[in-house]
C-alpha positions in Angstrom: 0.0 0.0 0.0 1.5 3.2 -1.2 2.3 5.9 2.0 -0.2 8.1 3.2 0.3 12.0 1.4 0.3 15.2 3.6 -1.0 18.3 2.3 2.3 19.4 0.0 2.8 15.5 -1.4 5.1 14.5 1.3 4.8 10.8 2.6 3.0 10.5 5.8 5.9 10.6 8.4 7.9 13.3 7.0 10.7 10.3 6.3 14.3 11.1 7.0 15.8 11.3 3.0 13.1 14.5 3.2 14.1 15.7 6.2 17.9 15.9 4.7 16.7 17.6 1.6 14.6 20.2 3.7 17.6 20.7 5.9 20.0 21.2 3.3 18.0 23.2 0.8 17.2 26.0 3.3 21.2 25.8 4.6 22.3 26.5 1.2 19.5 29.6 1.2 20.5 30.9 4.4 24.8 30.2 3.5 24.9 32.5 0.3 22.9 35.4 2.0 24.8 35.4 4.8 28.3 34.6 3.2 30.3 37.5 3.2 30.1 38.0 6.9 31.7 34.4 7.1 34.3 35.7 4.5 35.1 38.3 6.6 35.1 36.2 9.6 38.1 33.7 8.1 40.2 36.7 7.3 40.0 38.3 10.8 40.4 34.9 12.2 44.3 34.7 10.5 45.2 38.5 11.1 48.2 38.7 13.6 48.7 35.3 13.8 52.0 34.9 16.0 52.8 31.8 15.0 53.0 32.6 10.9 55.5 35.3 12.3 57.6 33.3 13.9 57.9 31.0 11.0 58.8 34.2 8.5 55.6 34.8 6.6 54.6 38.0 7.6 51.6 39.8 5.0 53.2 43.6 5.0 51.2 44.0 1.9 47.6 44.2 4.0 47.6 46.4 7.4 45.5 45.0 10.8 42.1 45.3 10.2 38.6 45.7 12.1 35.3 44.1 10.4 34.1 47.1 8.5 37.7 48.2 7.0 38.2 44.4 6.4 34.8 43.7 4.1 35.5 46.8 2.7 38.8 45.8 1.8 38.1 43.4 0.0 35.6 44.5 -2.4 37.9 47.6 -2.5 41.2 45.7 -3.4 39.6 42.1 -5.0 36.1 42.8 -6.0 32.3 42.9 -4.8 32.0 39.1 -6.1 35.6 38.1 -4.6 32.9 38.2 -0.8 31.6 35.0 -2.2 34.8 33.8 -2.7 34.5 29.6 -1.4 31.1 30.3 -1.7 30.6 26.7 -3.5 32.5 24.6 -1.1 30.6 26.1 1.8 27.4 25.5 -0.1 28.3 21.7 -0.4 29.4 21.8 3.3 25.9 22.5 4.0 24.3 20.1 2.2 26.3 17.5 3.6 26.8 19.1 7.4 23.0 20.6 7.7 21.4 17.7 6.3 23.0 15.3 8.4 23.0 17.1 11.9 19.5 17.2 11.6 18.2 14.0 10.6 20.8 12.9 13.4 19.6 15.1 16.2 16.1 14.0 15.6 16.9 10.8 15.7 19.1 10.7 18.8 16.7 13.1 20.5 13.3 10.8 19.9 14.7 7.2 19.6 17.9 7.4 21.7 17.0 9.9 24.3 13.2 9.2 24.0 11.8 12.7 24.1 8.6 10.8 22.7 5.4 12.9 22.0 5.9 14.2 25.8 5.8 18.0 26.0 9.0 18.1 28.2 12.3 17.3 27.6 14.9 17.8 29.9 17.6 20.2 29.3 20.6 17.8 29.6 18.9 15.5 26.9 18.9 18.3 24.6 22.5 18.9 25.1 23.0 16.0 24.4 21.3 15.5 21.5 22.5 18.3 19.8 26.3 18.6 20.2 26.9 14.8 19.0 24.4 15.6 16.2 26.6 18.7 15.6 29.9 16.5 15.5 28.4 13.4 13.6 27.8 15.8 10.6 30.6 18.4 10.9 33.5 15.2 10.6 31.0 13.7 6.8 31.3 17.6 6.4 35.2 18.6 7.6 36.8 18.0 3.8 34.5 20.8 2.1 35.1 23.0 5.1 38.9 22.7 4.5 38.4 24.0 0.4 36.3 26.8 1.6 39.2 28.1 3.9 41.7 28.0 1.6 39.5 29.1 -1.4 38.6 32.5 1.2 42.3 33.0 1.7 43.3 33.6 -1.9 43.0 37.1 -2.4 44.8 37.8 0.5 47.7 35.6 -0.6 47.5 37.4 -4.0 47.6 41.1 -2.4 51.0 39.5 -0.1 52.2 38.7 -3.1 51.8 34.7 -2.6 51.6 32.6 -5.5 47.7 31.0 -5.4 47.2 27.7 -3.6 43.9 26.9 -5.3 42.4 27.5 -8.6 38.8 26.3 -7.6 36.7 23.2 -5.8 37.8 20.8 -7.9 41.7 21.9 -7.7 41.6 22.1 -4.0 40.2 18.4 -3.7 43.1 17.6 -5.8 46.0 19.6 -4.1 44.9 18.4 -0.7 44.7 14.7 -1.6 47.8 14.9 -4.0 49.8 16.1 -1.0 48.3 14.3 2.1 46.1 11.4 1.0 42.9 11.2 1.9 43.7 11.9 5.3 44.4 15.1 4.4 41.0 16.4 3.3 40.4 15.7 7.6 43.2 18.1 8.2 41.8 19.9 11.3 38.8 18.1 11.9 39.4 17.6 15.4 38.9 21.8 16.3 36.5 21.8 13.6 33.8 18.5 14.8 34.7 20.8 18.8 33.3 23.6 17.0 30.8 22.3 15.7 29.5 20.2 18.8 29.3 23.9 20.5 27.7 25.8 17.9 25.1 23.1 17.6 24.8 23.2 21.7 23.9 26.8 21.3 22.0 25.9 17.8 20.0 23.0 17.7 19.0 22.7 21.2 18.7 26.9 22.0 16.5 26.7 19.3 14.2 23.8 20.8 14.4 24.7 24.2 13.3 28.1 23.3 10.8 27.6 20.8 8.8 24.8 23.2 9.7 27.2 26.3 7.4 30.1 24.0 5.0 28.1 23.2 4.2 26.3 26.9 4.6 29.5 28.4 3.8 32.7 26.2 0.7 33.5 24.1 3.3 33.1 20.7 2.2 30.5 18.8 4.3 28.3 16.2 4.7 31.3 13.5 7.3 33.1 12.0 7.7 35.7 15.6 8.3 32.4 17.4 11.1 31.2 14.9 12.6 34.6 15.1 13.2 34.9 18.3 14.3 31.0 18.6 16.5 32.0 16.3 18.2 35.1 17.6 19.0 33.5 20.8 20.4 29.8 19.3 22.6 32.3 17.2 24.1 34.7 19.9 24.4 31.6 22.1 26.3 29.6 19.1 28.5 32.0 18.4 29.3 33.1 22.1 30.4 29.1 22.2 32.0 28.4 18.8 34.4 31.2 18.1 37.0 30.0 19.9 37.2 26.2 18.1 36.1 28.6 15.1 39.9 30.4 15.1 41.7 27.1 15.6 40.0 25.7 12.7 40.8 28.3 10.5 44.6 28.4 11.5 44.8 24.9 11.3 43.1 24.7 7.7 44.8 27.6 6.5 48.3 26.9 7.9 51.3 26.0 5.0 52.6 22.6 4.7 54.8 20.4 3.5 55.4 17.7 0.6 53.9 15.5 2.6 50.8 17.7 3.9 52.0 17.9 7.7 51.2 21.5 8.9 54.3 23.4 9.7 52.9 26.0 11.8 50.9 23.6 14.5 51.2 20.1 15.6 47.4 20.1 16.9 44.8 22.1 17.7 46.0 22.2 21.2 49.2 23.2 20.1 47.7 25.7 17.9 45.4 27.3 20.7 48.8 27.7 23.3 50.4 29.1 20.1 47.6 31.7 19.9 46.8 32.5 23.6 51.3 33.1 24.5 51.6 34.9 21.4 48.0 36.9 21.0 46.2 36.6 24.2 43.1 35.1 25.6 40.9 37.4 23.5 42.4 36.3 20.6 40.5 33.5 20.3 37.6 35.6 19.9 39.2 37.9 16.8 36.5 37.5 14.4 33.3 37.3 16.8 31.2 39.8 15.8 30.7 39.0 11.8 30.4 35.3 13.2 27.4 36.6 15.7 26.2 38.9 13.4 26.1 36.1 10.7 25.2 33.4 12.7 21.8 35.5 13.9 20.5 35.8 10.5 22.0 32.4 9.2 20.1 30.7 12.0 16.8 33.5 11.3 17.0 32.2 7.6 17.6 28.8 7.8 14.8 28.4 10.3 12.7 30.4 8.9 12.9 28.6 5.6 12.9 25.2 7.0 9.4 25.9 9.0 8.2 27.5 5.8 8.6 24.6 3.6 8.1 22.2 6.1 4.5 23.8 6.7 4.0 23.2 2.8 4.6 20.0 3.4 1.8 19.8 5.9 4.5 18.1 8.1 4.9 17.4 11.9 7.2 20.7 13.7 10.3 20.0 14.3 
């Protein structure tokens, strides 16, 4: 007997394979309007980095830089399209990354943690839930992450006078495994799943708790002011928590390396975050925060948004 249909076509049960291409289509939506603040971001994130001093690569060619003069910069000195440079790489990221943190936190959350159809769920569960949903689907999703760093680093290598590392996606793949295998498209996915086990922390389950917490306890019902203001808190809280694995990441993917693909700047991410904190400071592991909040509160506000939209086309069960 062919499945039940809900009121937009979709099988009866919303099935997973859905759920992935719901997830992943409005994380590709909510990735290129919000891109250039994660452009900006990456190239904060490598300004006055001691440890590329120390080894003799010091960029005299572009002066320190705050947000503003930084995004203006670049459209200045590269081009108003060069602030979707990696844009492709980071859309594939979130069709992989999106689509699979999802579908997993649903799953851990009703059939491992059993939240059930129960209107309470404790807080620890949620936790839970969401930063080993956040990790499962960062690591399937750590390779394209890699590209997109590099790919964003170009036109400042080009203004230092650096001879380009990467031509495009499929170049990248190429360099990367040329050099270190396989292996090497994981380079710094250890930092990179941490970050993504926090952002997802202050993500998935801020946007849950607070959503259901609106909706037991406030006249708001399950409408677009609900999502928003889920939304604005999962992304302050997300990027409050995920800056800091955010700037080892980026130092660790963007680092140079050898024949054989070892890094030569950092020997892990814990190497790389005493490199930073002796050299920089504490605070440095916070240089980049403010595009990353003020990207991740609209990334989140689109993403959601879109996801309840279509999801309510589908005449489907809330998330």
């Amino acid at each position: 007997m062919p499945a039940e249909r809900g009121h937009g076509g979709f099988p009866e049960g919303w099935p997973r394979t859905s759920k992935f291409i719901l997830s992943a289509c409005a994380a590709s939506v909510a990735e290129l309007v919000t891109f250039p603040l994660d452009l900006t971001k990456t190239r904060l994130q490598i300004q006055g980095e001691a440890a590329l001093k120390r080894h003799g690569e010091v960029g005299s060619a572009v002066p320190y830089r705050g947000m503003v003069r930084t995004a203006t910069g670049i459209v200045q000195e590269e081009g108003l399209l060069k602030l979707w440079q990696g844009a492709t790489p980071a859309v594939y990221r979130h069709i992989v990354y999106s689509g699979v943190r999802m579908v997993a936190y649903e799953h851990i959350r009703d059939s491992v943690l059993g939240k059930g159809d129960g209107d309470t769920f404790p807080l620890w569960k949620s936790v839970v839930g969401g930063m080993t949903a956040g990790a499962i689907g960062q690591f399937f999703a750590s390779p394209t992450d890699l590209v997109k760093v590099q790919m964003q680093m170009e036109g400042k290598r080009r203004l230092e006078g650096k001879p380009p590392r990467v031509r495009g996606v499929y170049h990248a793949f190429v360099t990367i495994v040329s050099k270190g295998g396989i292996r090497g498209l994981w380079a710094g996915w250890v930092p990179n799943v941490q970050r993504a086990a926090l952002v997802n922390m202050g993500d998935l389950t801020t946007y849950d708790m607070v959503k259901h917490f609106l909706l037991r306890n406030t006249p708001i019902k399950d409408n677009s002011l609900c999502h928003t203001i889920s939304s604005i808190c999962s992304g302050v809280v997300a990027a409050t928590l995920g800056t800091p694995a955010d700037v080892i990441k980026t130092r660790i993917m963007n680092q140079p390396r050898d024949k054989h693909g070892r890094g030569l700047l950092y020997k892990s991410s814990t190497d790389c975050l005493i490199q930073a904190i002796r050299g920089e400071g504490f605070m440095s592991l916070y240089k980049g925060f403010m595009p990353t909040w003020m990207r991740m509160a609209p990334w989140s506000l689109v993403f959601w948004l879109t996801y309840e939209q279509i999801r309510r086309l589908g005449g489907v069960s809330s998330f």
